[in-house]
Each structure stands twice: as structure tokens, then as C-alpha cells.
N, CA and C atoms as an extended XYZ file, in Angstrom:
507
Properties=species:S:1:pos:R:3:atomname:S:1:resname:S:1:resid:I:1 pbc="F F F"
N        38.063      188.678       14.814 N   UNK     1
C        37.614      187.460       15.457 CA  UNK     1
C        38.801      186.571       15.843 C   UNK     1
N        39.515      186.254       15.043 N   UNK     2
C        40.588      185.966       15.191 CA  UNK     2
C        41.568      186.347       16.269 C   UNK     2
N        41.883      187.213       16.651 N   UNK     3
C        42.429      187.936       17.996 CA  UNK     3
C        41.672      187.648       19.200 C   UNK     3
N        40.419      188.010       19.228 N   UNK     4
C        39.678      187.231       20.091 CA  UNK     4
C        39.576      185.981       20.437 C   UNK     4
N        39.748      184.653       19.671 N   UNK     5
C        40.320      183.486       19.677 CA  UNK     5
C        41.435      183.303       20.161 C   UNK     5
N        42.360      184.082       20.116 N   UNK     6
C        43.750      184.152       20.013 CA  UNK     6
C        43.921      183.854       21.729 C   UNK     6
N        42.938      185.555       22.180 N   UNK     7
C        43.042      185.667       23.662 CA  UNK     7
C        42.393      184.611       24.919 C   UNK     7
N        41.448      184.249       23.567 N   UNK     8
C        40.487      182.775       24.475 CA  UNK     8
C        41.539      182.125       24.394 C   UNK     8
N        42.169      181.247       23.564 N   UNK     9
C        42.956      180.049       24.093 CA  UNK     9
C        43.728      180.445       24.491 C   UNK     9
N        44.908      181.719       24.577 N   UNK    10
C        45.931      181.699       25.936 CA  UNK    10
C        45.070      182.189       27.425 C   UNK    10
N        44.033      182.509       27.131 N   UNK    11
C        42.843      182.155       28.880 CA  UNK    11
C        42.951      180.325       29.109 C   UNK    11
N        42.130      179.905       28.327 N   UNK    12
C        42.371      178.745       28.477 CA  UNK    12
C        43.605      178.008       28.973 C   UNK    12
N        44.909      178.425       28.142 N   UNK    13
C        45.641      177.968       28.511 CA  UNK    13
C        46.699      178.520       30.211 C   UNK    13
N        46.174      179.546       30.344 N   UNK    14
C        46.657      180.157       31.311 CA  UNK    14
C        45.676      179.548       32.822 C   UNK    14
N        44.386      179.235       32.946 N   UNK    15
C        43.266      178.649       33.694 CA  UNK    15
C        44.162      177.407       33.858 C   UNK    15
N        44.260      176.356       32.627 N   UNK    16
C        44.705      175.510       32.827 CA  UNK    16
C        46.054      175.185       33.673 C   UNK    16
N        47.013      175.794       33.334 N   UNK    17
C        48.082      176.093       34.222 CA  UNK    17
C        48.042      176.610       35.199 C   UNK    17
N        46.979      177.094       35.618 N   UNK    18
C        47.005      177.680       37.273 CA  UNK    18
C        46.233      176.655       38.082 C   UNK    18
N        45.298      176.471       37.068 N   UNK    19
C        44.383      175.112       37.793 CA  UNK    19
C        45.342      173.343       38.258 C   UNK    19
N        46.602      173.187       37.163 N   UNK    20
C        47.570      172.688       36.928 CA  UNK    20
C        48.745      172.529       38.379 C   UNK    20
N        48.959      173.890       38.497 N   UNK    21
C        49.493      174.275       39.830 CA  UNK    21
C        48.938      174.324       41.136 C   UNK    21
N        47.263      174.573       41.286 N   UNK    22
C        46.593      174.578       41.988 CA  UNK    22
C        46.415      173.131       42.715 C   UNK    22
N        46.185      172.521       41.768 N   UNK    23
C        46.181      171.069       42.204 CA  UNK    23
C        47.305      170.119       42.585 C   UNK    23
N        48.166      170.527       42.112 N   UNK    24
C        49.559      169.745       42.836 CA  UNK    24
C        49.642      170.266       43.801 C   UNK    24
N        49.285      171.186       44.391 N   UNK    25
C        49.651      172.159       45.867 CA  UNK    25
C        48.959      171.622       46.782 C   UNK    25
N        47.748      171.434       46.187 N   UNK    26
C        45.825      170.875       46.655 CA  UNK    26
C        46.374      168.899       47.101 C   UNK    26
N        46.911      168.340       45.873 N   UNK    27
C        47.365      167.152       46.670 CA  UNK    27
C        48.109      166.588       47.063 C   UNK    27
N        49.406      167.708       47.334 N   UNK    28
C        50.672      167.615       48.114 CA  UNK    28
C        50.055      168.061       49.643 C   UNK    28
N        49.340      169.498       49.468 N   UNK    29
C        49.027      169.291       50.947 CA  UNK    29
C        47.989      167.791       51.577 C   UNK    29
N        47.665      167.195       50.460 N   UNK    30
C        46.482      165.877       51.155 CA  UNK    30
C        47.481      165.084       51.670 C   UNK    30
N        48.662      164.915       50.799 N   UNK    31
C        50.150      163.517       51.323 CA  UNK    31
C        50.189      164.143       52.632 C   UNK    31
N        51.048      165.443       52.728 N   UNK    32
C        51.468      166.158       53.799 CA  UNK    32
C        50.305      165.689       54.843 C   UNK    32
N        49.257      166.037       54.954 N   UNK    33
C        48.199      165.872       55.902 CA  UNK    33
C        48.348      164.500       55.958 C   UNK    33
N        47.828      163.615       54.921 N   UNK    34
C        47.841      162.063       56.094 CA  UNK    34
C        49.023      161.707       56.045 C   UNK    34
N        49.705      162.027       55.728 N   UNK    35
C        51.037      161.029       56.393 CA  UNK    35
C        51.862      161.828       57.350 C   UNK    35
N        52.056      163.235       57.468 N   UNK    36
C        52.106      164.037       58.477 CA  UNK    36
C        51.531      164.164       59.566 C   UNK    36
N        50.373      164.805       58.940 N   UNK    37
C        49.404      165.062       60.406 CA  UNK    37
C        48.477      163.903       60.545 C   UNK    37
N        48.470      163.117       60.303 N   UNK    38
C        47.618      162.104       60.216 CA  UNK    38
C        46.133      162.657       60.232 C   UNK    38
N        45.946      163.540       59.163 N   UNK    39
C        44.942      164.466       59.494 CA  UNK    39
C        44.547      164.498       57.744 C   UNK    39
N        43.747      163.957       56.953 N   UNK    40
C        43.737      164.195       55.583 CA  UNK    40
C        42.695      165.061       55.415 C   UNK    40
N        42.418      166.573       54.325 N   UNK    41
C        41.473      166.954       54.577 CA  UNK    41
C        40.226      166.423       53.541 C   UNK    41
N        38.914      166.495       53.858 N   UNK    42
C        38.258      165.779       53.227 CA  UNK    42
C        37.854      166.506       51.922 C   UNK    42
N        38.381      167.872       51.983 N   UNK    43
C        37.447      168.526       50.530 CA  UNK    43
C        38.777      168.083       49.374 C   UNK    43
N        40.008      167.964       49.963 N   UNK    44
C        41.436      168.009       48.509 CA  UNK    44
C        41.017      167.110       47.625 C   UNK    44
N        40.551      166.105       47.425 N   UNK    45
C        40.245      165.061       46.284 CA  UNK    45
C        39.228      165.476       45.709 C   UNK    45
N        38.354      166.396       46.515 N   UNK    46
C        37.374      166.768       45.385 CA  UNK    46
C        37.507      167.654       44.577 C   UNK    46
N        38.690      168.825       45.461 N   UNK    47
C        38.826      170.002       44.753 CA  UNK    47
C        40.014      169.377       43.189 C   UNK    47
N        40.731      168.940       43.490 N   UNK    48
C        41.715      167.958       42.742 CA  UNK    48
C        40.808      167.655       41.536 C   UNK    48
N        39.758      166.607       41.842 N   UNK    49
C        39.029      166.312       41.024 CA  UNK    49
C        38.631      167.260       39.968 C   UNK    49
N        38.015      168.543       40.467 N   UNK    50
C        37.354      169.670       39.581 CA  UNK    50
C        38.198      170.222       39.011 C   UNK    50
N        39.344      170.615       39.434 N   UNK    51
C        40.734      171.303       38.645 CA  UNK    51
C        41.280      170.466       37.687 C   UNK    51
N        41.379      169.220       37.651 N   UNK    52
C        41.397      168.212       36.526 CA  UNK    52
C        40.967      168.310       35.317 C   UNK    52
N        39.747      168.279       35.457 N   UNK    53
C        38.886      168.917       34.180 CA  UNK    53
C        39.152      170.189       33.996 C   UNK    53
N        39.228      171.190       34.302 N   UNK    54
C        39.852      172.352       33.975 CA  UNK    54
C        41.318      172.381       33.460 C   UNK    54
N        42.073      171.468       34.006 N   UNK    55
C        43.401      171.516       33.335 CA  UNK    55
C        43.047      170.660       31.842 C   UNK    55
N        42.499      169.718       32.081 N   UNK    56
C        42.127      168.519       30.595 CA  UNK    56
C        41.460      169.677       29.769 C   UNK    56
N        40.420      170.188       29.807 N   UNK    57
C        39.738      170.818       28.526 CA  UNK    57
C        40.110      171.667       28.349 C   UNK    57
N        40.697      172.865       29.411 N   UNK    58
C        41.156      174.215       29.033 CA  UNK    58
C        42.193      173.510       28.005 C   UNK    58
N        43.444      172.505       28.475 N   UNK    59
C        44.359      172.128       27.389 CA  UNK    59
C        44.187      171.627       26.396 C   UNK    59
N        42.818      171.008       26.103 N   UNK    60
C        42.272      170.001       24.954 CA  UNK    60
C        41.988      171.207       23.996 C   UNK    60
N        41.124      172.359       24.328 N   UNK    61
C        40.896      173.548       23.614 CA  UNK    61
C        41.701      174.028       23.078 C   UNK    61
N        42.792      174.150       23.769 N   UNK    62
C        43.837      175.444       22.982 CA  UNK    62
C        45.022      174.092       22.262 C   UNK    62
N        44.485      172.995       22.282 N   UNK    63
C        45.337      172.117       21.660 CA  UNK    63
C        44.679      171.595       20.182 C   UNK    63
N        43.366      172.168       20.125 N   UNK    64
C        42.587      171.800       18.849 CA  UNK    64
C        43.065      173.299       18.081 C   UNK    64
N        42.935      174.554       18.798 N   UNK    65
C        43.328      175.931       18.214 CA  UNK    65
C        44.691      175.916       17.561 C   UNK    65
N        46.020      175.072       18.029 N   UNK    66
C        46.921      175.037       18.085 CA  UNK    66
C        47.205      174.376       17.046 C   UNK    66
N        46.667      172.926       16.770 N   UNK    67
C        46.916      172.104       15.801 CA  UNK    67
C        47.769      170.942       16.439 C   UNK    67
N        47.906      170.538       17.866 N   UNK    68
C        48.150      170.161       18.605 CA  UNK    68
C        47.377      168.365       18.899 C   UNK    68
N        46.233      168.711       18.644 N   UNK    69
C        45.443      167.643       19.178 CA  UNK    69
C        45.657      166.509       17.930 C   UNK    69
N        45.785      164.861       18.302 N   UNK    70
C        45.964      164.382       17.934 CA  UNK    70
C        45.723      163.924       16.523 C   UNK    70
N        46.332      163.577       15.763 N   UNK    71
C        45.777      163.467       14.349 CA  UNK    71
C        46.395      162.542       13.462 C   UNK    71
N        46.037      162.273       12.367 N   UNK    72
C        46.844      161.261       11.108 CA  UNK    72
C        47.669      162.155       10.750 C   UNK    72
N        48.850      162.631       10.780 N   UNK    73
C        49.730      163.800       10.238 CA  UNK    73
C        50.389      162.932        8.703 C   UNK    73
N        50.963      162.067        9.250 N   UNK    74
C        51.914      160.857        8.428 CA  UNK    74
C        50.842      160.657        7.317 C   UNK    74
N        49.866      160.066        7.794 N   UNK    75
C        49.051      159.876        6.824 CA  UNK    75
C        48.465      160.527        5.546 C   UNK    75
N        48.045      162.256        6.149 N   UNK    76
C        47.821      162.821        5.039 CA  UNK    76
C        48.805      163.320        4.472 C   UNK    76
N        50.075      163.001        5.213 N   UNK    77
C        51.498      163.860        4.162 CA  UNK    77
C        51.211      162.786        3.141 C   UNK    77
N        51.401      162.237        2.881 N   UNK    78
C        51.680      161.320        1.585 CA  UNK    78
C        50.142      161.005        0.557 C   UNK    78
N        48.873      161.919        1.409 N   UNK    79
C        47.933      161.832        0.437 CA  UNK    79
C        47.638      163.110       -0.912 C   UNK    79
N        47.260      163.272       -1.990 N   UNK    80
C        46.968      163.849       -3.224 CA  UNK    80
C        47.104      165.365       -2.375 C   UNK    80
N        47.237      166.312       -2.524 N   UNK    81
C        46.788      167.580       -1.610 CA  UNK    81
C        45.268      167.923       -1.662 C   UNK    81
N        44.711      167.785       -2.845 N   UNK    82
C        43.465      167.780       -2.823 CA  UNK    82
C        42.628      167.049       -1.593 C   UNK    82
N        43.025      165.821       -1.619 N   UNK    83
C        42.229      165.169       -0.333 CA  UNK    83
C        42.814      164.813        0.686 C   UNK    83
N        43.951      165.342        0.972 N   UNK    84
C        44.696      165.899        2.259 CA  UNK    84
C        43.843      167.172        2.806 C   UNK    84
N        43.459      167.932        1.659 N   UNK    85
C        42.528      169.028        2.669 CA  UNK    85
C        41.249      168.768        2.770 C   UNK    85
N        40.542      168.143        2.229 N   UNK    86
C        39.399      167.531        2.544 CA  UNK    86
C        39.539      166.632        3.923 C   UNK    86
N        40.661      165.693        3.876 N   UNK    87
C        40.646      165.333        5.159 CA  UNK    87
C        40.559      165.945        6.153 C   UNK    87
N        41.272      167.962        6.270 N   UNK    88
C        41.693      168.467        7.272 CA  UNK    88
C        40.192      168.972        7.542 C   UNK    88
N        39.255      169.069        6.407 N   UNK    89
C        38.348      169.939        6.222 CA  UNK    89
C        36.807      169.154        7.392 C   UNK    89
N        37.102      167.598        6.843 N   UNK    90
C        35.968      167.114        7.765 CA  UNK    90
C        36.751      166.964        9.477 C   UNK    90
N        37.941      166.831        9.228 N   UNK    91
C        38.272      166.773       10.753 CA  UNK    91
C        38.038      167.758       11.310 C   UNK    91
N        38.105      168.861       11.070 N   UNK    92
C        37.803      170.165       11.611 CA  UNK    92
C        36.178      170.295       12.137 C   UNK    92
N        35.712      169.942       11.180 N   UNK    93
C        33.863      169.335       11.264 CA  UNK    93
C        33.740      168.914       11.705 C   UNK    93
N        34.579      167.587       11.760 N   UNK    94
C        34.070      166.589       13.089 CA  UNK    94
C        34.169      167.233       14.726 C   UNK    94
N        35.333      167.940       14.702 N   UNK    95
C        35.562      168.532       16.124 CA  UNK    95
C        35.032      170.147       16.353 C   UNK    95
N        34.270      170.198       15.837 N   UNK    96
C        33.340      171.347       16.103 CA  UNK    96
C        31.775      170.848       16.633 C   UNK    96
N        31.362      169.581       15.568 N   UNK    97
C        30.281      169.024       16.219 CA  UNK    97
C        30.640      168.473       17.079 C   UNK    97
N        31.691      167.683       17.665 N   UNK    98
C        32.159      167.351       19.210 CA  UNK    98
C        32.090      168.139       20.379 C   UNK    98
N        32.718      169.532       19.554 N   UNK    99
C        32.641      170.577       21.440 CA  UNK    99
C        31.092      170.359       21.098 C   UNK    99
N        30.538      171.096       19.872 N   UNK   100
C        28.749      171.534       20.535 CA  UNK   100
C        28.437      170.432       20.954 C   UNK   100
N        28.089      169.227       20.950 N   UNK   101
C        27.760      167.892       21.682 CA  UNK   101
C        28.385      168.392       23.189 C   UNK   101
N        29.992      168.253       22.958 N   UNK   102
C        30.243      168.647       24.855 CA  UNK   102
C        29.368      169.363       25.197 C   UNK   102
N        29.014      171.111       24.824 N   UNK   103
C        28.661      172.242       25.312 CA  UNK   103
C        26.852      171.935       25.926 C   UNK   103
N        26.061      170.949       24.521 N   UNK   104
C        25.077      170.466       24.579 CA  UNK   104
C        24.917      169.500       25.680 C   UNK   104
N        25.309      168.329       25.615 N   UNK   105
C        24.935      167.606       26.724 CA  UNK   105
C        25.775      167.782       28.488 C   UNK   105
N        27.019      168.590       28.165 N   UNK   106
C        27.200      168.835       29.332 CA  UNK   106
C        26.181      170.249       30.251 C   UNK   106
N        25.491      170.594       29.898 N   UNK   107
C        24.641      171.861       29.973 CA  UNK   107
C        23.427      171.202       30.531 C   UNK   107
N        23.399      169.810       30.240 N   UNK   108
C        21.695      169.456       30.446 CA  UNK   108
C        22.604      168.697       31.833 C   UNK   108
N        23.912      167.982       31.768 N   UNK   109
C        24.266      167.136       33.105 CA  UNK   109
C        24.160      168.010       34.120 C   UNK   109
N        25.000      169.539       33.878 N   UNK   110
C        25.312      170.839       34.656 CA  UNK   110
C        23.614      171.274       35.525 C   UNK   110
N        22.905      171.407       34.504 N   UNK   111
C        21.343      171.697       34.906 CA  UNK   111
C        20.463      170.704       36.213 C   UNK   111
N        20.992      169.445       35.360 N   UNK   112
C        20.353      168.249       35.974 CA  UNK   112
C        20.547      168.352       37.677 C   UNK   112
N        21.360      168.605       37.870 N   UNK   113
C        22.255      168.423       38.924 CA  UNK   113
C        22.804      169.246       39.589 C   UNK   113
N        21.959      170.501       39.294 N   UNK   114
C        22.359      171.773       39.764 CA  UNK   114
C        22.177      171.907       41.420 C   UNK   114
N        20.934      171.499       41.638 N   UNK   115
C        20.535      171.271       43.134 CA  UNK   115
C        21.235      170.410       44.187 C   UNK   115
N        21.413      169.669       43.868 N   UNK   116
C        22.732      168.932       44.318 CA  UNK   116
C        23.677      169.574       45.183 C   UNK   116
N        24.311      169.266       45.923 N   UNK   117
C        25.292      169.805       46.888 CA  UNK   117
C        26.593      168.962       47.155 C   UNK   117
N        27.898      169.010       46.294 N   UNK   118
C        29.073      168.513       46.331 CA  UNK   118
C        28.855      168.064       47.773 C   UNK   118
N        29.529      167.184       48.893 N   UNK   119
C        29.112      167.027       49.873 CA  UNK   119
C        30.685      167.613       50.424 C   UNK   119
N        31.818      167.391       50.009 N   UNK   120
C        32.764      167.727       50.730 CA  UNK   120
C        33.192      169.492       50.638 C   UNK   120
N        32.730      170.197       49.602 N   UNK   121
C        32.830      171.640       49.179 CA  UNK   121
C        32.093      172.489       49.581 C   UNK   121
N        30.859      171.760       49.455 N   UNK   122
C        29.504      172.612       49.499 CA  UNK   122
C        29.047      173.372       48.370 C   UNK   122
N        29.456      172.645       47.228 N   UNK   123
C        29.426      173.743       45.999 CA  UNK   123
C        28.357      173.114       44.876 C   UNK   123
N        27.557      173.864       44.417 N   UNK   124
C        26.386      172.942       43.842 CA  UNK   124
C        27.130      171.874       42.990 C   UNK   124
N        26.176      171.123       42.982 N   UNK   125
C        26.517      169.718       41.785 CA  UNK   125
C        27.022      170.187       40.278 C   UNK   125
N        26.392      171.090       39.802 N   UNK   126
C        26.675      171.403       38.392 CA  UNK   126
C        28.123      171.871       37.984 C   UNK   126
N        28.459      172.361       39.107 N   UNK   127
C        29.983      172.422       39.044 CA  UNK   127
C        30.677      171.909       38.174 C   UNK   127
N        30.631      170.534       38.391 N   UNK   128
C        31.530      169.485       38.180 CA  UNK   128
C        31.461      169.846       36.641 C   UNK   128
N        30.193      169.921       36.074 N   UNK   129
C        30.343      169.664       34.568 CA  UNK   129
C        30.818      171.154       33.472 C   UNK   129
N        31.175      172.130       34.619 N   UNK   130
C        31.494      172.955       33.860 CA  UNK   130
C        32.288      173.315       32.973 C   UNK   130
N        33.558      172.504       33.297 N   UNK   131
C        34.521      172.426       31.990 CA  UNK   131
C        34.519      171.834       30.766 C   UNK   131
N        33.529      170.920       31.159 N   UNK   132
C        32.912      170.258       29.810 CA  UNK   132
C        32.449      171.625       29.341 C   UNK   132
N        31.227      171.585       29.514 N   UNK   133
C        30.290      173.111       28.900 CA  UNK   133
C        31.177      174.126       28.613 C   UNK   133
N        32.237      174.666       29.116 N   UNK   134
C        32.790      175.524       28.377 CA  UNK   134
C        34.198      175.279       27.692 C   UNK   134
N        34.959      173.962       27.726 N   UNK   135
C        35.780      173.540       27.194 CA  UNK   135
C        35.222      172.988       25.973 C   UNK   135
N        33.851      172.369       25.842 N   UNK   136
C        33.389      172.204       24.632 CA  UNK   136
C        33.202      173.187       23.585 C   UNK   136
N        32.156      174.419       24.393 N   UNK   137
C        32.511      175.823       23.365 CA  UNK   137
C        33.673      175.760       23.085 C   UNK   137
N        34.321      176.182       23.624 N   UNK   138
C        35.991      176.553       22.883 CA  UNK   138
C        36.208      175.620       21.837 C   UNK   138
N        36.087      174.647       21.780 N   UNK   139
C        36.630      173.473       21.426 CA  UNK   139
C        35.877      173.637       20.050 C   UNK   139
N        34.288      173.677       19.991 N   UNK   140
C        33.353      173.999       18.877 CA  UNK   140
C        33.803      175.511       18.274 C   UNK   140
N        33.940      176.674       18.903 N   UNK   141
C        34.401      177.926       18.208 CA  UNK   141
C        36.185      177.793       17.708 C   UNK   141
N        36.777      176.691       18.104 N   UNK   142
C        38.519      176.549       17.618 CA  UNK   142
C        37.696      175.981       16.596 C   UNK   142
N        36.824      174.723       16.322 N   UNK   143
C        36.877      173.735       15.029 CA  UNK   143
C        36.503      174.859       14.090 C   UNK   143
N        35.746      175.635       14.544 N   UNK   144
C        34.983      176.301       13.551 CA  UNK   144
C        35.882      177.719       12.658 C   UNK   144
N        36.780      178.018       13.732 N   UNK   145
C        37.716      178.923       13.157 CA  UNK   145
C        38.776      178.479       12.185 C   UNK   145
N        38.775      177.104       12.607 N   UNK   146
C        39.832      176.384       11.746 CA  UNK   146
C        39.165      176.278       10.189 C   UNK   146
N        38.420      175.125       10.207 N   UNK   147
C        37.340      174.854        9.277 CA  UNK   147
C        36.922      176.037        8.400 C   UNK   147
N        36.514      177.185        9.099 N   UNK   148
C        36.349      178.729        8.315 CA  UNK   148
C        37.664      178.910        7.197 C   UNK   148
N        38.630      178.940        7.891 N   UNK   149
C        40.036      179.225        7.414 CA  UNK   149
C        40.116      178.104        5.909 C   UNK   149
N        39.703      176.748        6.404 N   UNK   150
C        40.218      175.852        5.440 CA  UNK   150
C        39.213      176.082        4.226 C   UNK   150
N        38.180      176.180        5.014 N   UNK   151
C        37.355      176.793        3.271 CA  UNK   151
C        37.502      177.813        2.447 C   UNK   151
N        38.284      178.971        3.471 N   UNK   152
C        38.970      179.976        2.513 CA  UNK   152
C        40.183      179.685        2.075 C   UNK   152
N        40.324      178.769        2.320 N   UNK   153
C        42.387      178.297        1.566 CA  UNK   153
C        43.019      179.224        2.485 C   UNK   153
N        42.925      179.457        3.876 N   UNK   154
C        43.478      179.763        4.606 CA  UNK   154
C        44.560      178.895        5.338 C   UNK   154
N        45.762      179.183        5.740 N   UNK   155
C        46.312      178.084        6.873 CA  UNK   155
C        45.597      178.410        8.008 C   UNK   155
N        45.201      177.244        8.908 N   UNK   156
C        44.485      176.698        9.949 CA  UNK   156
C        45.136      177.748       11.230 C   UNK   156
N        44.699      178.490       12.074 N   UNK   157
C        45.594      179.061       13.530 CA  UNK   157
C        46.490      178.262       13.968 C   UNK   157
N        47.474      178.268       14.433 N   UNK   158
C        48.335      178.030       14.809 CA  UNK   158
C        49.433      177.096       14.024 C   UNK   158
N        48.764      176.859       12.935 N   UNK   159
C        49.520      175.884       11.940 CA  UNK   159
C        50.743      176.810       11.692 C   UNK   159
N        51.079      178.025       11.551 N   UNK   160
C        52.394      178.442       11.743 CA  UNK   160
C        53.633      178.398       12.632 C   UNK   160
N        53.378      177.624       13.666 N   UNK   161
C        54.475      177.578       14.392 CA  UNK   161
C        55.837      176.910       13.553 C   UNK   161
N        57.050      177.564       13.977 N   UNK   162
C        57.940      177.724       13.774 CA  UNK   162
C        58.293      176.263       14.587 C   UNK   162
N        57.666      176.001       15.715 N   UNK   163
C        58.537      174.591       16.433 CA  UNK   163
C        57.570      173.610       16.808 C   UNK   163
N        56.728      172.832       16.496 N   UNK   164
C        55.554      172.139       17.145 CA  UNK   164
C        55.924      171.503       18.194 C   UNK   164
N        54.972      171.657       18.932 N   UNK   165
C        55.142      170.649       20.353 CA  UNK   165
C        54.996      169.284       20.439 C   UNK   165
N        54.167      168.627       18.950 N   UNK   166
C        54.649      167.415       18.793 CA  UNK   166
C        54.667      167.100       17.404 C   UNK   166
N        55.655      166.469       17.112 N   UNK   167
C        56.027      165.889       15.832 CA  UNK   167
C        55.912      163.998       15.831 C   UNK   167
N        56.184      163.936       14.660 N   UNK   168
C        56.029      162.735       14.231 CA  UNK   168
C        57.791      162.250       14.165 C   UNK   168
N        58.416      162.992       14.396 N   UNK   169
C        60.040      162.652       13.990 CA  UNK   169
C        60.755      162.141       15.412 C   UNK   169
């Protein structure tokens, strides 16, 4: 299961970075167009828009897998270890019932609004909410892999890195 996780968040993180790149291209050509051609096209802000959320949650996901996403670090260094892992234990909880909430209510926005027709794309309405809905899964199957781990006195995924991408120092 674990490996499988592994390969979801470098998807995630790989979506995100293309979606990342996609969109700087998407609103460099919009500058280029109006201030060039005096010609702006009307779908780039929307497409911009949707790749956004794909870059935000694909990265929010593999940043909860990672150990990445924001947290009291300082704080629980200096608490008992006992309830330093209890702390890690409900945070993990807490952000598992967060994605399913994303996965949950973005699913009913996605539905709602399915009929709908983006007006500048042409791409149904539900679109929009898809990175919620599946950046939340991820987000609910990372808490939950973590959380699994911490109840077995496991270290958390990715808590091994050798260099974190952010420190407190």
C-alpha cells in the first residue's frame, strides 16, 4: 500500500508541475496577446484558473504525504514525547477528516453543476471542482497512511528525509 501511495503523490506531484508549467505558458501567452496583439484570448484566465487548483491540491497532497504541510514543529519538540505523538496522532485525524469533507462536499459542488457550461472553454461546470474531489482523496488516504503508521509506532512517510524542504532554522 505504501508504494502505491508513494506513486500517487509523485503523480500528484508531477500533474502539479506540469499543470504549474502549463499555466505560466497559458498566461504569458494572455500578456503576449494583449499587449502584443492587442488580441487577448478569452479562454487563458479560465484555463489558468483550473490549473491553479491542480497545482494547489496536487501540491497540498503530496505536502501532507511528505510531512511538509504546515504545522507546530517547535512546539511539539519541546513537548513530553508521549503527547508530542498524540499531538501528531490527532493532527493526522484531523487532516484525513479534512480531505473526506474536501472529497465529500466537493463531489456534491462537482454534481451540482455538472450541467453547466464553463462559458469561455466549453467544458462542463463540474470541472472546476475537480481538484478539490480528488486532491481531497489524496489528502484523506495521505492522513490516513500517516495516522495508520503513528498507531503502529511507525515513522510517518516521508518523515525520513535526509533534507526537509522546510525547517524551522
Amino acid at each position: 500500500m505504501t508504494t502505491a501511495l508513494d506513486r500517487a503523490c509523485r503523480a500528484a506531484l508531477a500533474l502539479a508541475g506540469v499543470a504549474l508549467v502549463a499555466m505560466v505558458g497559458i498566461v504569458g501567452w494572455a500578456v503576449f496577446g494583449r499587449f502584443v496583439l492587442n488580441d487577448t484570448p478569452a479562454w487563458a484566465e479560465q484555463v489558468a484558473m483550473l490549473l491553479l487548483g491542480w497545482v494547489i491540491l496536487g501540491a497540498a497532497a503530496a505536502g501532507v504525504r511528505e510531512g511538509t504541510h504546515m504545522g507546530f514543529d517547535t512546539l511539539r519538540g519541546v513537548m513530553p514525547a508521549p503527547l508530542a505523538r498524540l499531538c501528531e496522532l490527532i493532527s493526522d485525524l484531523v487532516i484525513m477528516v479534512f480531505g473526506i469533507g474536501m472529497t465529500w462536499f466537493g463531489t456534491e459542488l462537482a454534481a451540482g453543476v455538472w450541467d453547466a457550461t464553463l462559458p469561455t472553454t466549453g467544458l462542463p461546470g463540474g470541472v472546476e471542482y475537480m481538484p478539490v474531489v480528488l486532491g481531497g482523496g489524496l489528502i484523506a488516504l495521505f492522513g490516513l497512511e500517516r495516522f495508520a503508521a503513528g498507531m503502529r509506532g511507525l515513522p510517518a512517510p516521508g518523515s525520513s528525509a535526509e533534507m526537509p524542504l522546510v525547517s524551522d532554522a
